[in-house]
C-alpha positions in Angstrom: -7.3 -93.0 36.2 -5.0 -91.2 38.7 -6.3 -88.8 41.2 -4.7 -85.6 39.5 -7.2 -86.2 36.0 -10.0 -87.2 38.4 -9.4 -83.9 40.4 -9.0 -82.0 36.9 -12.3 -83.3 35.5 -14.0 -82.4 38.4 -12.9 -78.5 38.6 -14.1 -78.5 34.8 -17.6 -79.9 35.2 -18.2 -77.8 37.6 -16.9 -74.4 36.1 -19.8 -75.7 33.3 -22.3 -76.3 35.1 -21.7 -72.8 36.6 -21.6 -71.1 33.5 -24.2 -72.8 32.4 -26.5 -71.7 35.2 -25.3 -67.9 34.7 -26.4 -68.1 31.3 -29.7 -69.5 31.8 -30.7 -67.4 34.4 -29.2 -63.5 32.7 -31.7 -61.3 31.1 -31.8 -60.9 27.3 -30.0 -57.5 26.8 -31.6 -55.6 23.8 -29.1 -53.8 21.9 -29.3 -49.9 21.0 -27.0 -49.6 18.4 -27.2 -48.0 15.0 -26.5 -50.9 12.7 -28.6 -50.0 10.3 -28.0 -54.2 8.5 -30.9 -55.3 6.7 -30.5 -58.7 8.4 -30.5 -57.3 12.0 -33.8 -57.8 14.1 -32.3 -55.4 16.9 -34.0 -52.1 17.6 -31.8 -50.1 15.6 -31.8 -52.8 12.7 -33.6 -52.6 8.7 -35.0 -56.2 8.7 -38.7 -55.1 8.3 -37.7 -52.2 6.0 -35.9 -54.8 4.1 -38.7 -57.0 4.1 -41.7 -53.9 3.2 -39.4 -52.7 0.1 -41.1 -54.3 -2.6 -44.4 -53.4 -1.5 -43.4 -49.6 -0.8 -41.7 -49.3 -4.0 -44.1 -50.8 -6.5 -42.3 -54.6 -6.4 -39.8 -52.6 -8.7 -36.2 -52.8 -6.4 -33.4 -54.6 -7.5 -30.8 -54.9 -4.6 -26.9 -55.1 -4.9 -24.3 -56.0 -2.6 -22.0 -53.9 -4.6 -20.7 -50.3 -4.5 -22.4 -47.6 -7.3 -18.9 -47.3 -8.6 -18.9 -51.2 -9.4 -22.3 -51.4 -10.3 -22.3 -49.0 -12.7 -18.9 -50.4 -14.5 -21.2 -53.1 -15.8 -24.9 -52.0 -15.9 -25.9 -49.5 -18.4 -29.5 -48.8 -16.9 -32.4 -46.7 -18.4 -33.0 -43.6 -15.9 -34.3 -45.5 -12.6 -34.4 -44.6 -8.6 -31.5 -45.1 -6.9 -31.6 -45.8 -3.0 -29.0 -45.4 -0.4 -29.3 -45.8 3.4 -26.3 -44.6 5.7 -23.9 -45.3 3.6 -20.2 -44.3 3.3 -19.9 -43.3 -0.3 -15.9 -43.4 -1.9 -15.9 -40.3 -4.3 -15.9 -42.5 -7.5 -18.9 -44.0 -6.5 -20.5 -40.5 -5.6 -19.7 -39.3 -9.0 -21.2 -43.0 -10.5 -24.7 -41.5 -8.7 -24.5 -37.7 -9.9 -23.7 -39.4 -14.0 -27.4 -41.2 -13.6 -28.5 -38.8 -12.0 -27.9 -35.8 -14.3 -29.3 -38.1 -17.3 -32.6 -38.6 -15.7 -32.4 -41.0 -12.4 -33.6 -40.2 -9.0 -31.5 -40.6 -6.0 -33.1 -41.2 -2.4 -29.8 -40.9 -0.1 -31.0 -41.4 3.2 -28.2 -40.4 6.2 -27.3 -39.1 9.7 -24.6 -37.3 8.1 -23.1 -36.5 4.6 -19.2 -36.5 3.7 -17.2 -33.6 2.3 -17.2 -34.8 -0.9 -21.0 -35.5 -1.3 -21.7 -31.9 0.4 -19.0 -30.1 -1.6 -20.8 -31.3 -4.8 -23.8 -29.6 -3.8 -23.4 -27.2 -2.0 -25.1 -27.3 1.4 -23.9 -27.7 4.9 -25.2 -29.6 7.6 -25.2 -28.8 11.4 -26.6 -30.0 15.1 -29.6 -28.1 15.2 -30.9 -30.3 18.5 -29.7 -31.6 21.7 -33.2 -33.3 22.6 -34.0 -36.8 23.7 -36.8 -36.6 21.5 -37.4 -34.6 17.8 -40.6 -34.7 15.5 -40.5 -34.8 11.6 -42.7 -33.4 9.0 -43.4 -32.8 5.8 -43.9 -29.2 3.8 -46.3 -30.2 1.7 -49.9 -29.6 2.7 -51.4 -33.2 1.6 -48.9 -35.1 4.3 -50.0 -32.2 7.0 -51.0 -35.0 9.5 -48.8 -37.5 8.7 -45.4 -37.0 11.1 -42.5 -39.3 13.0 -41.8 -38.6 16.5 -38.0 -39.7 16.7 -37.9 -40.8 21.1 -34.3 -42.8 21.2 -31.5 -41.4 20.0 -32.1 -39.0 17.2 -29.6 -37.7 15.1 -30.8 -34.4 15.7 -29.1 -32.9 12.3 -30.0 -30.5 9.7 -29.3 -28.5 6.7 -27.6 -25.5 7.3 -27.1 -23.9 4.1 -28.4 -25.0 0.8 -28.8 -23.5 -2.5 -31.9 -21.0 -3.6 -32.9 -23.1 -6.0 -33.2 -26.5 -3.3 -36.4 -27.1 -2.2 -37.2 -28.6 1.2 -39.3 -31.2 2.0 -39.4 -31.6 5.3 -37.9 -30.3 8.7 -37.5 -31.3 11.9 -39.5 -30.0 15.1 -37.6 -29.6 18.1 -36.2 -26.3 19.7 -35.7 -24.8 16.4 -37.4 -25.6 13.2 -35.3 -26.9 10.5 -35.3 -28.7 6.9 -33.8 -31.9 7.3 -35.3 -33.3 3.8 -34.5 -31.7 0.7 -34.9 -32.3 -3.2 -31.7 -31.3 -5.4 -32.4 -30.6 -8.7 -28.9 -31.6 -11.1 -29.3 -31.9 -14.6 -32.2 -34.2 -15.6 -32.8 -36.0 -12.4 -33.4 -35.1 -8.9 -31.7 -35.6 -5.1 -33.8 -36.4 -2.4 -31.5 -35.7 0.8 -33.0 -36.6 4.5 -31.0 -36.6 7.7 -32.5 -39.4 9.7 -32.6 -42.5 8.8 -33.5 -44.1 12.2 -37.1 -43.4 10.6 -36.0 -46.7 8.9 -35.5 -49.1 11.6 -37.5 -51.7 13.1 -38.0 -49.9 16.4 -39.9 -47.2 14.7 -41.7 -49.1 12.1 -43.1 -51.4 13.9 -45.2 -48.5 15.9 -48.7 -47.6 14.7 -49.1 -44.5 11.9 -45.1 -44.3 11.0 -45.8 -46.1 8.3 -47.3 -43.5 6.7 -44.6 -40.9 7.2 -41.9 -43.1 5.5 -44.6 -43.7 1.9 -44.8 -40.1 2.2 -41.3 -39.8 1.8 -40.5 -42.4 -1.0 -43.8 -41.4 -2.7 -41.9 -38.5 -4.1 -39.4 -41.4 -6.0 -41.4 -41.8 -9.7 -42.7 -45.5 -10.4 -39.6 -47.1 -12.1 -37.7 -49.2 -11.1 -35.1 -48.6 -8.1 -31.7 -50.0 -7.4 -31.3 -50.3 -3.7 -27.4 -50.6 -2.9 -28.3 -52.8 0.4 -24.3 -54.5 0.5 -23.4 -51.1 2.4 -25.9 -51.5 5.1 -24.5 -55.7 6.1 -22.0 -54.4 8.9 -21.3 -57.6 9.9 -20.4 -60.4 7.0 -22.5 -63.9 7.1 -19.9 -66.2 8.7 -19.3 -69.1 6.1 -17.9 -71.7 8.9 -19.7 -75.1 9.5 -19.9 -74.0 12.9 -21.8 -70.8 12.1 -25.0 -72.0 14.2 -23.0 -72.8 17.0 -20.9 -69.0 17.2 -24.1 -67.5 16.2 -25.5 -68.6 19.6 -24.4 -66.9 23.1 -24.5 -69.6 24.7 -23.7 -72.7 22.4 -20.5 -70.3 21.9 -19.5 -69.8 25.4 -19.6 -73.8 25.6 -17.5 -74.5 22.6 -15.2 -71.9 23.7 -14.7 -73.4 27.0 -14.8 -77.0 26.0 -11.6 -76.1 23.6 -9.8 -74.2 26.6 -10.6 -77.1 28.5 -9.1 -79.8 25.9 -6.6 -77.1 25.7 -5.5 -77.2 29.0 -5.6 -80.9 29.1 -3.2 -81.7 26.7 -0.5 -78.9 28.3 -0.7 -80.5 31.7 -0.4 -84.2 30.6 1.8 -83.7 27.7 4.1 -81.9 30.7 3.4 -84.7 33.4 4.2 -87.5 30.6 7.4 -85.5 28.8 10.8 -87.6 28.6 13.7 -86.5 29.7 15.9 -84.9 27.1 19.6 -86.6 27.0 22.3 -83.8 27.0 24.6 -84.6 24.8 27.8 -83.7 24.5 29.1 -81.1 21.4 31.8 -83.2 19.5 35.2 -81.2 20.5 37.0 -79.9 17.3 40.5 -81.5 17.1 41.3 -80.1 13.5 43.7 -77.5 15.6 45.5 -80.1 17.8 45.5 -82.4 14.0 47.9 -78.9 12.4 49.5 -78.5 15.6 50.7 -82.3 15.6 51.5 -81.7 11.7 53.4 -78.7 12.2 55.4 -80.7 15.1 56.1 -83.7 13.0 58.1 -81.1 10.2 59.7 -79.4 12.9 61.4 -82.5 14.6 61.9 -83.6 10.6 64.1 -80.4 10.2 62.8 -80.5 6.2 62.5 -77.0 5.0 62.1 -77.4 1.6 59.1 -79.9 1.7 57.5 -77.6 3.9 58.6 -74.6 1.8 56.7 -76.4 -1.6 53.9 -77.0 0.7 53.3 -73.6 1.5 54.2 -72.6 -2.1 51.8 -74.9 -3.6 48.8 -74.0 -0.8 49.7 -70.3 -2.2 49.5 -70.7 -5.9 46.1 -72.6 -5.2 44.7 -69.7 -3.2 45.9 -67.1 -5.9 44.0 -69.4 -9.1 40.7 -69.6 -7.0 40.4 -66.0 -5.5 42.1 -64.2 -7.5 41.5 -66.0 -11.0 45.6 -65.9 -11.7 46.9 -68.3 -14.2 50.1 -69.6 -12.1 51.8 -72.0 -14.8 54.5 -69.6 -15.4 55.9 -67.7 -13.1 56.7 -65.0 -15.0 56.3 -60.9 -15.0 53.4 -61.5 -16.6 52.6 -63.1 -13.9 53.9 -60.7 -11.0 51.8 -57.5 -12.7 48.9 -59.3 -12.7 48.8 -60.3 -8.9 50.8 -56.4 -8.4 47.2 -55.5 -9.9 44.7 -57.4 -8.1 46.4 -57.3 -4.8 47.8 -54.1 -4.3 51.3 -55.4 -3.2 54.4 -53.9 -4.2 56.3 -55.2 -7.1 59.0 -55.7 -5.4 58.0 -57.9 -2.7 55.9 -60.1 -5.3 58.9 -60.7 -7.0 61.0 -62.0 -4.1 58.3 -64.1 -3.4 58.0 -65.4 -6.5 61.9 -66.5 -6.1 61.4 -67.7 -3.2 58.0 -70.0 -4.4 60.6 -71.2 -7.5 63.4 -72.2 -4.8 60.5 -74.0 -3.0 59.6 -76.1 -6.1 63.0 -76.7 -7.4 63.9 -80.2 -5.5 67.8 -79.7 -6.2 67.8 -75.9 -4.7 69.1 -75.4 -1.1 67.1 -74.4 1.5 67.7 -72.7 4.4 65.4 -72.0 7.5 65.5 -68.2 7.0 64.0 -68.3 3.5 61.2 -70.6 4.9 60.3 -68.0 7.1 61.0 -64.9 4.7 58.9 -66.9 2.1 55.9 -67.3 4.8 55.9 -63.4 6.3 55.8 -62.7 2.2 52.9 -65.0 1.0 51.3 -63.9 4.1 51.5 -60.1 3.5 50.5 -60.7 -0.1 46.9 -62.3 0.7 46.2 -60.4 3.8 
């Protein structure tokens, strides 16, 4: 073991060990935000409202990790409670909810704030009403006169701004001002219950003496049927489905993997570079095919035989013109000449003294001068350009 991995292994225990004491000795940070996930413990979280359902709502919910609009493809349901907390509802699913509704179901939607289309549809706005740190919610009706929900962290501090004559409201919110911020919709059969905070949910205000009885209150007005509770909406964070899913779900287990890998990671760079053979340079072959034509072309001209060289070029023509230009060259004929007149453009005449001069090349008995070599090259040349 050389003294460069000795030196390396070193510098990495000890970067562990020093994370490792950071770790242990760093306060548990409790986090404040809105998650709203059924599986969350945090503050902010719906784990004991997930786990109270049943018993609030007669042992009657069936949950679904699907959106209304799916759900509803596929179950044809008697009128029954429908229950949706902070959710971001698509317009198809919106209009799933308002079908059931309308033949008889009752809809609990339970949000800090309400999208166009699910306000267009019925006709209410909703606006800031509050600035404070802290609000208080109650009821209208006379029987839940003592029962209230004094929202301290955070509260959304919304409420309805206009709504229809015919809405009732259920409840308001007491801060500066005094406005509803729970409402009942009637459409068609069945009925919309609308309330703007659904912090009232969370663990962080459950788990405090007498809210309890605020949230029966308000899901007392639901009938005693059964209630479909689309809970998929409210999992922000998917269930990871690795093997190492105990290990990342962790802080610190995770920070170890992580550094373990960066430190195999770096491992392998700095030895696979310390321990890298030197790559030959090698040498491109050199192309000689143009000194091979230029010691052809030498070896005719020191021959002095034109007419070999004058079928060679000949024949090298005729091949180019049957495999470009599809040309039948048997004859040489004026069938021949129109046909290459049409596909190349060339004048007739100049296709025909070619043509002469490609018979001349091929007739061994003809005699051939140096000048019709060359006039016969400048012409195939000009031809196929």
């Amino acid at each position: 073991m050389n003294k460069t991995f000795k030196l390396y292994g070193l510098i990495f225990i000890i970067v562990m060990v020093v994370l490792a004491l950071l770790e242990l000795s760093k306060s548990e940070v409790t986090d404040w935000r809105k998650n709203f996930d059924v599986n969350e413990k945090s503050p902010f979280g719906l784990y004991i409202f997930s786990k109270e359902a049943n018993h609030l709502l007669n042992e009657k919910v069936k949950r679904t990790d699907l959106s209304p609009y799916d759900f509803y493809k596929t179950q044809k349901l008697k009128p029954h409670n429908i229950l949706i907390i902070e959710s971001k509802l698509d317009s198809e699913s919106w209009n799933k909810i308002l079908q059931n509704v309308e033949k008889g179901s009752d809809a609990m939607v339970i949000a800090g704030s309400f999208s166009a289309d699910i306000a267009d549809s019925l006709a209410f706005t909703t606006t800031t009403i509050s600035f404070e740190d802290s609000n208080l919610l109650l009821l209208t009706d006379t029987k839940f006169a003592r029962d209230s929900l004094k929202i301290d962290k955070l509260p959304s501090g919304k409420g309805f701004d206009l709504i229809m004559e015919k809405d009732e409201i259920l409840g308001k919110e007491v801060s500066d001002l005094k406005m509803a911020n729970f409402i009942k919709v009637n459409h068609g059969k069945g009925h919309l219950y609308l309330h703007l905070e659904p912090l009232m949910l969370t663990n962080y205000y459950l788990l405090k003496p007498g809210n309890e009885k605020y949230v029966q209150d308000v899901f007392s007005y639901l009938p005693d049927r059964e209630t479909v509770w689309f809970s998929g909406a409210n999992k922000n964070v998917a269930e990871s489905r690795s093997p190492l899913r105990f290990i990342l779900a962790n802080p610190g287990l995770r920070y170890a993997w992580w550094l373990l890998l960066g430190g195999l990671l770096l491992f392998i760079i700095f030895n696979a570079k310390r321990k890298q053979r030197i790559v030959p340079i090698l040498e491109p072959k050199k192309n000689k095919s143009v000194e091979f034509v230029k010691s052809i072309g030498n070896l005719y001209l020191q021959e002095g035989d034109f007419h070999d060289m004058m079928a060679k070029k000949a024949q090298y023509f005729l091949n180019r013109v049957r495999m470009h230009l599809m040309i039948d060259t048997k004859d040489l004929d004026e069938k021949f000449i129109q046909l290459l007149h049409l596909k190349t453009g060339k004048s007739v005449e100049k296709i025909k003294e070619a043509t002469e001069l490609i018979k001349k090349g091929q007739d061994p008995y003809s005699n051939v001068m140096q000048e019709d070599l060359i006039r016969m090259n400048k012409l195939l040349d000009e031809i196929l350009l």
